[in-house]
C-alpha positions as CSV (number, residue, x, y, z in Angstrom):
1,X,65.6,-18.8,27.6
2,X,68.0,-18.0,30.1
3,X,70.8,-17.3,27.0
4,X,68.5,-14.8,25.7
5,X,68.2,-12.9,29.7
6,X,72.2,-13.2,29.9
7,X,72.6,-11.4,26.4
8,X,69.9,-8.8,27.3
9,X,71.5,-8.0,30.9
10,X,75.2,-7.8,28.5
11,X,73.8,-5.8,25.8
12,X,71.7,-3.3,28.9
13,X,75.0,-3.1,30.4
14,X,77.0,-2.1,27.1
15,X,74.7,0.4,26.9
16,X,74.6,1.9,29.8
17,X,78.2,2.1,29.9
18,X,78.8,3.6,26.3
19,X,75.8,6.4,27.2
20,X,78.6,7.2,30.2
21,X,81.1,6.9,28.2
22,X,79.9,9.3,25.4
23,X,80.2,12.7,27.6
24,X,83.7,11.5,28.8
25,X,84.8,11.3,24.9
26,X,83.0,14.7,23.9
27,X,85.0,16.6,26.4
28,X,88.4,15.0,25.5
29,X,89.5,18.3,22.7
30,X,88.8,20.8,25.5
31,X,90.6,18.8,28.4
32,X,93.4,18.1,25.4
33,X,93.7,21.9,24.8
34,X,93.8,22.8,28.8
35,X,96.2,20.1,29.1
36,X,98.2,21.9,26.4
37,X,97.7,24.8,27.8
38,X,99.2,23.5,30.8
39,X,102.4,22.1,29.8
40,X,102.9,25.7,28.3
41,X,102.6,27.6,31.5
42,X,104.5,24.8,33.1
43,X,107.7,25.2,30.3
44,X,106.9,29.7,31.1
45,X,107.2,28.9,35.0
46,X,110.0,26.8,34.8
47,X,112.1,29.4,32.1
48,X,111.1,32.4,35.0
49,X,112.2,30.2,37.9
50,X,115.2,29.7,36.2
51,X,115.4,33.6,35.5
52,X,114.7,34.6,39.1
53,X,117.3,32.3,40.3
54,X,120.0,34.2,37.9
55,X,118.4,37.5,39.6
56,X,119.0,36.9,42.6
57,X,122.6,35.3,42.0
58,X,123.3,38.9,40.6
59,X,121.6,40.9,43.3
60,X,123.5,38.8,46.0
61,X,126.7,40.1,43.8
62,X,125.8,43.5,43.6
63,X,124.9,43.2,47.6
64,X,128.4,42.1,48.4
65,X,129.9,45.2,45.4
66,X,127.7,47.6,47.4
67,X,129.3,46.6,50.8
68,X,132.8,46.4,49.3
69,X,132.3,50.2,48.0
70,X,130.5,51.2,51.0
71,X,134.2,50.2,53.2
72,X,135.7,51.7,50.7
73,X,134.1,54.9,50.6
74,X,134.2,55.0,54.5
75,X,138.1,54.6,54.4
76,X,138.5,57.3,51.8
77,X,136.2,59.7,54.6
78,X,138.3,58.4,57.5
79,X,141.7,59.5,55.4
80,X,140.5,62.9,54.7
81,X,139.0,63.4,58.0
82,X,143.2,63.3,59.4
């Protein structure tokens, strides 16, 4: 008798945890595809990190041409200012 009460309780419990399991396993496509989805913005904001990083090298270099010209073109005023 008490076999028979231990393999209901197993079996109960089997169930119950395979009705909770069920919605898990129905949404796994959908969280595969937003996982997906994911690592592809993840590889998009890595490649325009990596893009705004060369930006700004550049504008730092422009920033220091600009200054350069800018003593330049003040030296050239001073010269014809004598």
């Amino acid at each position: 008798m008490v076999k028979w009460i231990v393999l209901a309780v197993v079996l109960f419990a089997l169930l119950v945890l395979a009705l909770a399991v069920r919605p898990v396993l129905a949404r796994l496509p959908r969280l595969r595809r937003a996982a997906v989805a994911l690592q592809r913005r993840q590889t998009e904001a890595e490649a325009l990190r990596s893009t705004a990083e060369v930006l700004q090298q550049r504008a730092v270099t422009l920033q220091a041409q600009a200054a350069i010209t800018q003593e330049r073109l003040e030296l050239i005023k001073a010269k014809r200012g004598k």
